[in-house]
C-alpha positions in Angstrom: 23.0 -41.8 -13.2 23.5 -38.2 -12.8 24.6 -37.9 -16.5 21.5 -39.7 -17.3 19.4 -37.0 -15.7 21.1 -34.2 -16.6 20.1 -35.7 -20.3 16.7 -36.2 -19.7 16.5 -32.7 -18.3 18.1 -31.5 -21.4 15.9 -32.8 -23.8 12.8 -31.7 -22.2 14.1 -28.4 -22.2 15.1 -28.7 -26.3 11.3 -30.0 -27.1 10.2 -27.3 -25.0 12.1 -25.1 -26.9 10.9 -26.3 -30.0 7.3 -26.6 -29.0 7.7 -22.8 -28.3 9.3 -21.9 -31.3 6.9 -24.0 -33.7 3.7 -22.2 -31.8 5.4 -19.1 -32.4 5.5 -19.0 -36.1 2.4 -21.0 -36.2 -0.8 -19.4 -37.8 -2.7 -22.1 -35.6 -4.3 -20.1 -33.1 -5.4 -23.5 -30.8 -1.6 -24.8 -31.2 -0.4 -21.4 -29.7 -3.1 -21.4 -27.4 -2.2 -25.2 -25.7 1.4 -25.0 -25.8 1.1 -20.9 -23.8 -1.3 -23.2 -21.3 1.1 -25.9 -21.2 4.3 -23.3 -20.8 1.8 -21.4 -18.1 1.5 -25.1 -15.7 5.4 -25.5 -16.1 6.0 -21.6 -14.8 7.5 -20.7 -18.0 5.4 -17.7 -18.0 7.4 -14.8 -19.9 6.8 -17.5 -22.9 3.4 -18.2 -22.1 2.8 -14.2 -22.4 4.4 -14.1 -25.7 2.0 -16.6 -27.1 -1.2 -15.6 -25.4 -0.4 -11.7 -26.8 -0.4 -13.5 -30.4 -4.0 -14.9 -29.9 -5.3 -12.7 -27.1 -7.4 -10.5 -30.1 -8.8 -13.6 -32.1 -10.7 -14.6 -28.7 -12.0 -11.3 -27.6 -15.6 -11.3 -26.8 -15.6 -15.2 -27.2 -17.0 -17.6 -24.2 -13.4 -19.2 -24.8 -11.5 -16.1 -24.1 -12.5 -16.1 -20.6 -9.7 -19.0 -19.2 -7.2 -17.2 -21.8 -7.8 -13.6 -20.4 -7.1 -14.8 -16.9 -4.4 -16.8 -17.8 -2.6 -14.2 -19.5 -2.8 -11.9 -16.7 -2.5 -14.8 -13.9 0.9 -15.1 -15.8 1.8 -11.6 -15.5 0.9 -11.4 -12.3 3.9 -14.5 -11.4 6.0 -12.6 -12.8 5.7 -9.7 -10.7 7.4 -12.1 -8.1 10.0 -11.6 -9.5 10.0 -8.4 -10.6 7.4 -5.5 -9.7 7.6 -3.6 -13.6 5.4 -7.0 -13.9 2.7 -5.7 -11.4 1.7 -2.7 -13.2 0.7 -5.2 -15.9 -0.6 -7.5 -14.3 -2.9 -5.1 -12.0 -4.0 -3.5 -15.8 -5.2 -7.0 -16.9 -6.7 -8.3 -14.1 -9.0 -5.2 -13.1 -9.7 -5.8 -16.9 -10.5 -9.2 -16.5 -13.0 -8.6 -13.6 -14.8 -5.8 -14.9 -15.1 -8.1 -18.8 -16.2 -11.5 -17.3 -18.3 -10.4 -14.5 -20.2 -14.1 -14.1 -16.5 -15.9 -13.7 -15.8 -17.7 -10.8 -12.2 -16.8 -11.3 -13.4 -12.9 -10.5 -13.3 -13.0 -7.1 -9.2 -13.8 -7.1 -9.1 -11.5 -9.7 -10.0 -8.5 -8.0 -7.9 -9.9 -5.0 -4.8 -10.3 -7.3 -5.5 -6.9 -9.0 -5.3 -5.3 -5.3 -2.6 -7.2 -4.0 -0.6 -5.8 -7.1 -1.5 -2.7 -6.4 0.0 -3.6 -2.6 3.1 -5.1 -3.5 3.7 -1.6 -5.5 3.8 0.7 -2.2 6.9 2.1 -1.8 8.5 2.6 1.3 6.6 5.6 3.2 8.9 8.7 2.2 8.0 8.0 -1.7 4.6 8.6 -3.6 1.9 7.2 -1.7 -0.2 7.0 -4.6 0.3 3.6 -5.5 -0.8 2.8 -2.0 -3.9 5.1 -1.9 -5.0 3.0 -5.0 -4.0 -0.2 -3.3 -6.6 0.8 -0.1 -9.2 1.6 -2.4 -9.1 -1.6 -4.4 -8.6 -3.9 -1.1 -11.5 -2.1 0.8 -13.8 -2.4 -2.5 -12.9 -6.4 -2.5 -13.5 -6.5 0.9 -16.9 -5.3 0.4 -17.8 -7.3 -2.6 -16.3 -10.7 -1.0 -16.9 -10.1 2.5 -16.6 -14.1 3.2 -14.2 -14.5 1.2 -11.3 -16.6 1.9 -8.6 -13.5 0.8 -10.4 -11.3 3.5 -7.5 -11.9 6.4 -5.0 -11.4 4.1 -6.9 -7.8 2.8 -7.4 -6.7 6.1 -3.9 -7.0 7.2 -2.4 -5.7 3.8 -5.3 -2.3 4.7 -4.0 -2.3 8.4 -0.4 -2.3 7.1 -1.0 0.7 4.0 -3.0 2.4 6.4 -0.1 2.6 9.2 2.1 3.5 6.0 0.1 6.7 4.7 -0.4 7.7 8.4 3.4 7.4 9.3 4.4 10.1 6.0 1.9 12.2 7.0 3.2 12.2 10.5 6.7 12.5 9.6 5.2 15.5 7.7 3.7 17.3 10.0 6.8 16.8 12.5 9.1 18.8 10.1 7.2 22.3 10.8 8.5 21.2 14.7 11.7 20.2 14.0 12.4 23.4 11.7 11.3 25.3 14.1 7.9 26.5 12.8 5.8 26.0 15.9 2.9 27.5 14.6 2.6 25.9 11.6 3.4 23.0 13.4 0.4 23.1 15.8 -1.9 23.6 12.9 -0.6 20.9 11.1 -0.7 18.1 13.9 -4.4 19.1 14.5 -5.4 19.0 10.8 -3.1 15.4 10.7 -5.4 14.3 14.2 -8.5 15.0 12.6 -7.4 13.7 9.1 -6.3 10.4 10.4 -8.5 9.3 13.2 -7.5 5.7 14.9 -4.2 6.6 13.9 -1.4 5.1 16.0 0.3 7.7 15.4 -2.5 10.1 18.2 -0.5 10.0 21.2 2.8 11.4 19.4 0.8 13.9 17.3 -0.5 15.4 20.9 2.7 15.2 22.0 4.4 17.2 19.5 1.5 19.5 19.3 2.0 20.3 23.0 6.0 20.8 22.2 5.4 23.2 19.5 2.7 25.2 21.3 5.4 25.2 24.3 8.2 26.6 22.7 6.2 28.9 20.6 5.1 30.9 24.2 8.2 30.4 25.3 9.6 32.4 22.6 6.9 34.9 22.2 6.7 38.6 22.7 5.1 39.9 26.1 1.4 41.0 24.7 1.1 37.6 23.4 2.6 34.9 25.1 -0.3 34.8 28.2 -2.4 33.5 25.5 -0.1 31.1 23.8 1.1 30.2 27.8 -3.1 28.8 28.0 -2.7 27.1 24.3 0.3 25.1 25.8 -1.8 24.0 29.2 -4.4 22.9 27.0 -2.3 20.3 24.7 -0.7 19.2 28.0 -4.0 18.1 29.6 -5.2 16.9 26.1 -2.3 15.1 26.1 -3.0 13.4 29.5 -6.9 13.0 29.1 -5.4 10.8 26.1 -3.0 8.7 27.8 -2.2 9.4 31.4 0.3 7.1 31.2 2.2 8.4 28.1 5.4 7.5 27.2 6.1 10.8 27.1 4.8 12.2 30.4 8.0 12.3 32.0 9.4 15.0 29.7 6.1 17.0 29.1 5.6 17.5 32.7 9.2 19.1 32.8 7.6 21.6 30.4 4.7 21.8 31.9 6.6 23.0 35.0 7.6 25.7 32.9 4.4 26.6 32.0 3.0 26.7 35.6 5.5 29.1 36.3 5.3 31.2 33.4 1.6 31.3 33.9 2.1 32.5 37.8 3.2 35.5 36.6 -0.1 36.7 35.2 -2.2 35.9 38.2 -0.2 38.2 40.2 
């Protein structure tokens, strides 16, 4: 029975084959155009794309080259699955395919498909973000032309999560002028990050590393000017605070606010 199957299996895979192959050399242009569909249903779709490539420019500006323009890219868009070179195509054709057939009722997934490529390009956050910038500007754009559209969840949460993403490098960004020791650079820096990102997550740590940074910076100042960097410090501390009284972080910026205090005590003398 097994051998039997295994047959069976075989053969459909030789007319396949075949079928391929004879649309291939064909000069019929509806032959290469039912067996790419018929490749496209069985997820054959690196062969599919072969064929519709062949006929793609005997249907352009034809009512009939709707369904083959959006197969074409729909295929290229499977096959960034299972590989993300595909993506890059498939985001090309499909923002094509939106902005050709404007009437389709296949446009609305196309734009959705054409941002989601764009999504599933992002890199991890400390690459190029640019990939992800375009992916927030195509999702928020669908989102605006589909707002009751079934893909709007799935938009939202892919702008949430890119969002987070951009905000995180830029964090991790602005944190390097702290950890180098550039304090202040590094106060400048988390304030222009603060008012860059607002409803970042990312707030509370900003303060927090904007209060280090202004802390150690008076601390290591010269006499005529560390009064006045002493005052920046007590600032970011109670902005800090007025943010989160609670902050996870609390514990070790009161230790330097001690410091602070004390520091200060010796001015109001």
């Amino acid at each position: 029975m097994n051998k039997l199957l295994t047959l069976l299996l075989l053969l459909v895979s030789l007319v396949s084959c075949n079928s391929f192959q004879k649309a291939l050399k064909s000069n019929d242009i509806a032959e290469k155009n039912n067996v790419a569909n018929e490749l496209f249903e069985k997820g054959k779709y690196s062969k599919a794309i072969r064929l519709y490539d062949q006929i793609t420019p005997s249907y352009r500006g034809k009512p009939q080259g709707e369904r083959l323009f959006y197969m074409n890219a729909k295929a290229l868009y499977e096959l960034g699955k299972k590989s993300d070179a595909y993506y890059v195509s498939a985001a090309y054709q499909l923002g094509r395919f939106a902005a050709d057939y404007p009437a389709s009722e296949k446009r609305e997934e196309a734009l959705f498909l054409e941002a989601e490529s764009y999504y599933k390009l992002s890199p991890t956050y400390s690459l190029d973000q640019d990939d992800s910038d375009i992916a927030l500007s195509k999702l928020q754009r669908f989102i605006d032309v589909f707002p009751e559209s079934s893909y709007v969840e799935k938009a939202n949460n892919y702008v949430k999560e890119l969002s987070e993403k951009i905000d995180y490098k830029a964090f991790e960004i602005a944190k390097q002028y702290y950890q180098i020791g550039n304090f202040k650079s590094a106060i400048k820096v988390m304030d222009n990050f603060i008012l860059d990102h607002p409803g970042t997550k990312f707030k509370e740590e900003a303060l927090y590393y904007k209060f280090l940074a202004a802390h150690d910076l008076a601390m290591n100042s010269v006499e005529n000017k560390k009064q006045d960097r002493l005052d920046v410090a007590k600032k970011a501390y109670l902005t800090l605070i007025k943010f989160n009284e609670s902050s996870e972080f609390k514990e070790q910026a009161d230790k330097k606010f001690v410091d602070i205090n004390n520091n200060l005590q010796k001015y109001s003398n």
